[in-house]
C-alpha atoms as one frame of an Amber mdcrd trajectory, in Angstrom:
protein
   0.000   0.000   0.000   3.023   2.152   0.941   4.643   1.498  -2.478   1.494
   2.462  -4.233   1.029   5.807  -2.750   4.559   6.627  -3.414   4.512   5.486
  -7.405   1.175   8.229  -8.206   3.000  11.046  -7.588   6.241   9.647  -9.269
   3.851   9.350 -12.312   2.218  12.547 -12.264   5.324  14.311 -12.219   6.704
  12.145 -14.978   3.260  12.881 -16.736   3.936  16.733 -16.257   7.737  16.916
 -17.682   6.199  15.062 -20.910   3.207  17.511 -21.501   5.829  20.263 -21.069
   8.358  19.268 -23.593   5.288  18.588 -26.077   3.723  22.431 -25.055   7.728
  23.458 -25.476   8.132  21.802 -29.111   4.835  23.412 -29.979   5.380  26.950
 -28.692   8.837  27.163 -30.068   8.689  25.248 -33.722  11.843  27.300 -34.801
  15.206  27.882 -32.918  15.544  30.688 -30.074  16.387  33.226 -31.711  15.107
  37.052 -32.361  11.305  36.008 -34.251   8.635  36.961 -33.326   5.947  35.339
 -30.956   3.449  33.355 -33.045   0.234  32.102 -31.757  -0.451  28.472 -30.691
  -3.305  26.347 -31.932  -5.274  24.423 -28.666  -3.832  20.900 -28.059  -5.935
  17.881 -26.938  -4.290  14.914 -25.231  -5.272  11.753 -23.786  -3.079  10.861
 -20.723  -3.021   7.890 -18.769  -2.437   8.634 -15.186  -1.878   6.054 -12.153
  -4.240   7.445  -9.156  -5.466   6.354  -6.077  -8.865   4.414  -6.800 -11.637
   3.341  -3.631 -11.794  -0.180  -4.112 -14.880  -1.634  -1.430 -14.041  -5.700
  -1.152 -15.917  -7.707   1.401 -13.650 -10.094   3.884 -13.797 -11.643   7.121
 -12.591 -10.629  10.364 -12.326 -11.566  13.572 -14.010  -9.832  16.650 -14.759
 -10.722  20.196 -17.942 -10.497  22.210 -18.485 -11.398  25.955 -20.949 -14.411
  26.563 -21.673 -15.655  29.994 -21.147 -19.319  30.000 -22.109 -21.832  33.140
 -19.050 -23.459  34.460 -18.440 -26.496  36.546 -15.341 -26.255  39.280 -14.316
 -27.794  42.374 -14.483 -25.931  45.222 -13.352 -26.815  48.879 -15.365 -26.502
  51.760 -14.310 -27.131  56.026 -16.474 -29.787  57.649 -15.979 -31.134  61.044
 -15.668 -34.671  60.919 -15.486 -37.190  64.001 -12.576 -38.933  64.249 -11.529
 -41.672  67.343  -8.111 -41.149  68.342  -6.480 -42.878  70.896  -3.997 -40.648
  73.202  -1.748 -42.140  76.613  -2.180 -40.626  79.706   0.208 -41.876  82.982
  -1.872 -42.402  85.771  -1.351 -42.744  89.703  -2.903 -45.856  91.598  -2.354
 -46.744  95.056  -1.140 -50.323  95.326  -1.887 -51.974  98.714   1.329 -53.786
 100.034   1.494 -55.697 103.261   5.027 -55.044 105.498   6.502 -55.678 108.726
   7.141 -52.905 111.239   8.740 -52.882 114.830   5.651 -50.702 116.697   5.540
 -49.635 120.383   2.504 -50.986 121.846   1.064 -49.686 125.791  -0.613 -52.174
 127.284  -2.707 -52.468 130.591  -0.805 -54.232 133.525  -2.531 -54.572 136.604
  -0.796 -53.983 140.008  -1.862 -54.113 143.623  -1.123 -50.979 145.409  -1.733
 -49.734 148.919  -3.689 -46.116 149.348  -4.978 -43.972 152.328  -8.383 -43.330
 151.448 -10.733 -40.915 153.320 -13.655 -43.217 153.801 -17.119 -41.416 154.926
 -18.226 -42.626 158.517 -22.127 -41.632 159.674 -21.769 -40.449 163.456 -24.478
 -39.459 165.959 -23.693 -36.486 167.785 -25.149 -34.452 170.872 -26.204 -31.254
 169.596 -27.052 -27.947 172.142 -29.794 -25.756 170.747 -30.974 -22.660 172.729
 -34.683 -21.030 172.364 -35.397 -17.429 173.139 -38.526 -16.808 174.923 -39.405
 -12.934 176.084 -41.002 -12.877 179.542 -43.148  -9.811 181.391 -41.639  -9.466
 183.903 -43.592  -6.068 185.375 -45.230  -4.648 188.644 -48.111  -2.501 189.602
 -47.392   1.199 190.626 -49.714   3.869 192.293 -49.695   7.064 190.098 -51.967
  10.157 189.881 -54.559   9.921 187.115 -56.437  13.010 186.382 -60.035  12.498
 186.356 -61.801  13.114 182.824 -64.714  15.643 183.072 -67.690  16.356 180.175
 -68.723  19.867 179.741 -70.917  21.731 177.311 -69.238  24.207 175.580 -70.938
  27.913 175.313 -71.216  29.538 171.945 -69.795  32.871 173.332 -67.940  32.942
 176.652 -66.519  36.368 178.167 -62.593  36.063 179.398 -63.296  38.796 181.456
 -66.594  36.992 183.845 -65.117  34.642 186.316 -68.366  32.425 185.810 -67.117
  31.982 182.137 -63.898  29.891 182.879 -63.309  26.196 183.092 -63.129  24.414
 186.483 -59.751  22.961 187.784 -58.577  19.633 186.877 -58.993  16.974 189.009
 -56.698  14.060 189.802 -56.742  10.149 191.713 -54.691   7.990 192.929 -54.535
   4.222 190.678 -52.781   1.192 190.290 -50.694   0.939 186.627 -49.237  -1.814
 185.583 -45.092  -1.510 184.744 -44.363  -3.919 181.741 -40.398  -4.862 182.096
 -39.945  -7.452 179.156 -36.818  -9.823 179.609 -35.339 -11.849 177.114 -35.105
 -15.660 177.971 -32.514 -18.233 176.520 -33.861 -22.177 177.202 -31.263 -24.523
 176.688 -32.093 -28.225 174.616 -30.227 -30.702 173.591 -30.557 -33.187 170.682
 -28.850 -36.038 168.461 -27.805 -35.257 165.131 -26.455 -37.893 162.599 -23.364
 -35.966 161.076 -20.819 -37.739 158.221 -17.195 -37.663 158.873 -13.945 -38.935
 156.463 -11.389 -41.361 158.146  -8.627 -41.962 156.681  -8.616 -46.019 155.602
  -5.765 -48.030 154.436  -6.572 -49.759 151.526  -5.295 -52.343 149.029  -6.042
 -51.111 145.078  -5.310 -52.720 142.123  -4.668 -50.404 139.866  -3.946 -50.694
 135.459  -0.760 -49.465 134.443   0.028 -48.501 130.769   3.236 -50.211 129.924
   5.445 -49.966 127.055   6.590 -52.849 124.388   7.852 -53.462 120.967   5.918
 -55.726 118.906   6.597 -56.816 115.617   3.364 -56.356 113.754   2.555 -56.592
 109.491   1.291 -53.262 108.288  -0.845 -52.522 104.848   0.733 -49.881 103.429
  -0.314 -47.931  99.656   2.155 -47.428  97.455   1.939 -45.257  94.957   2.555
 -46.764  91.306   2.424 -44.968  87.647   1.161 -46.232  84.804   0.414 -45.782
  81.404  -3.090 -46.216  80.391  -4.330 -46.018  76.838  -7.541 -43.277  76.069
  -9.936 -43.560  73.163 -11.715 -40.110  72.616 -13.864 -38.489  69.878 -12.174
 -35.482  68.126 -13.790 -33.057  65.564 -11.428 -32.838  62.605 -11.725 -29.634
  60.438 -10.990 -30.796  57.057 -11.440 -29.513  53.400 -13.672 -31.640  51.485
 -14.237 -31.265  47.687 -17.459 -30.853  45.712 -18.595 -29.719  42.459 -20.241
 -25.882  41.960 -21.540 -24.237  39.143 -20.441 -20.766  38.340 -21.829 -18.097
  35.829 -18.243 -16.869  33.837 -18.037 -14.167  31.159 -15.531 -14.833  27.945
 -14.586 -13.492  25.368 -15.666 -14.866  22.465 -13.972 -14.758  18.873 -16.371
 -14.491  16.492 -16.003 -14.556  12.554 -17.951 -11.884  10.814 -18.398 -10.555
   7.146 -17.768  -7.047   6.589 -17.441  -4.836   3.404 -14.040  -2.579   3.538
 -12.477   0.402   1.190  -8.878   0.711   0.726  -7.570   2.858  -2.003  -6.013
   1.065  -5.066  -3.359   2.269  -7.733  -4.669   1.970 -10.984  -4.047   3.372
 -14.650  -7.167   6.555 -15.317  -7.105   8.025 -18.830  -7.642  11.663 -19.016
  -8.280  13.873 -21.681  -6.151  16.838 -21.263  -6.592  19.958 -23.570  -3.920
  22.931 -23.959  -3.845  26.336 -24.957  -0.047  27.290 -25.396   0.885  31.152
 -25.492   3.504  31.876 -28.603   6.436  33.031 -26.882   9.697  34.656 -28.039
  12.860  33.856 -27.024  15.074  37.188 -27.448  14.517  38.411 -23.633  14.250
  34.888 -21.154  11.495  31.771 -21.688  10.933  32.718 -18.401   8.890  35.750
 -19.266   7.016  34.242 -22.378   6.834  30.689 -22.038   6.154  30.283 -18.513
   6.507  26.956 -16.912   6.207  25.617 -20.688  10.136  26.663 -20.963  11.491
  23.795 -18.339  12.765  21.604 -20.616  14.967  24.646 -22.045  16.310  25.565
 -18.190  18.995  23.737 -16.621  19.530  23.436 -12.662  16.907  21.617 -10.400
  16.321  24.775  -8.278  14.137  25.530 -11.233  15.470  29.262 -12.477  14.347
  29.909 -15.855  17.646  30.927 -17.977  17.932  32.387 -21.593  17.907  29.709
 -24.382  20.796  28.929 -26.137
């Protein structure tokens, strides 16, 4: 495609140079010289030309679209699963053994002994009580008793009228009894049973804790280890596997007609028609000709120069 593009304009020029050399032959018939400019019939040409031609072709291409598909997988998921293990464990049991020991034993001896006891004796006794008795032991006296007299008393009585006043008092002579109280003690005597200790001599037998050795067999538990096996039920965590279904997107390729335009090289014939100006040569092609003079100029910076 490169190359192509590069070859039209290649062509074109090559296409130019050649109408210009034709236009050049045309213009200037004669030598360059000091004639004058004649005029220049119209000129048609056909010209094949290489261009750059749309070209629409249909092909197949490739494209991808995204399509959810159902996918099976294994996936993993933790259970707890029993599992019997069986572990060892030491353990202590006491072992009952049967030994002989020296042990001190106290045992109960009798022995006679002799003792002063206080032994409790019942004795009658003569006991002196005394009783108080108070005795009256008084007399009769002669004393002077006044005599008791009842009078009427006035409602008003004058101090001063000797008729108004109270008679004397009287007295009498009569016996009175003296009281003269005397305290008397009466003596009396009585037997009384009474308890009394004596002190006994007395023959005891009597247990005495005594001391011996003894050889005697003991049970004694001893300690022993040992190793016992355990069976216990353990839940496991484990990973088990089982099928899932997933939804997935993909990308699919998918092959698909499609109508395309890319630009082709190919030959076009053109009719080209030319009007040339009659130019004269005495003062430069540059002035008369034109561009039609290129053939005539030398140097590829193009400046048109007199021809020779």
């Amino acid at each position: 495609m490169l190359r192509r593009n590069l070859i039209s304009p290649v062509l074109a020029v090559v296409v130019y140079f050649a109408a210009s050399s034709i236009a050049q032959a045309a213009c200037c018939p004669q030598d360059c010289g000091s004639a004058p400019a004649v005029a220049c019939a119209p000129i048609t040409r056909t010209v094949t030309v290489m261009e750059m031609v749309p070209e629409t072709y249909e092909t197949c291409r490739t494209s991808y679209r995204t399509e959810h598909v159902n996918e099976t997988y294994t996936a993993y998921r933790t259970e707890c699963v029993p599992e019997t293990r069986t572990t060892y464990k030491t353990v202590t049991r006491l072992v009952p053994e049967t030994r002989e020991e020296c042990v001190t034993v106290c045992k109960c001896v009798p022995t006679c002994e002799t003792r002063t006891v206080m032994k409790k004796v019942t004795v009658c006794k003569p006991v002196t009580t005394y009783t108080k008795k108070t005795v009256d032991c008084g007399h009769y006296e002669c004393q002077c008793v006044p005599v008791k007299h009842c009078f009427k008393k006035k409602k008003s009585c004058d101090p001063c009228d000797p008729c108004c006043c109270q008679p004397c008092q009287e007295y009498k002579t009569k016996q009175v009894w003296v009281p003269n109280k005397v305290c008397v003690e009466t003596p009396c005597t009585k037997m009384v049973k009474c308890t009394e200790c004596v002190p006994t001599t007395v023959t005891v037998t009597v247990n005495k804790m005594v001391q011996s050795t003894e050889i005697r067999k003991v049970c004694v538990n001893r300690c022993v280890c040992e190793t016992v096996p355990v069976t216990c039920t353990v839940n496991v965590s484990r990973c088990v596997p089982y099928t899932a279904t997933r939804c997935v997107a993909k990308c699919v390729p998918v092959q698909e007609k499609v109508l395309c335009t890319r630009m082709v090289c190919r030959p076009v014939t053109k009719t080209i028609v030319e009007t040339p100006v009659a130019a004269s040569c005495g003062c430069g092609c540059e002035e008369t000709c034109g561009p039609v003079c290129d053939p005539c100029c030398t140097g590829k910076s193009r400046k048109h120069k007199r021809c020779k």
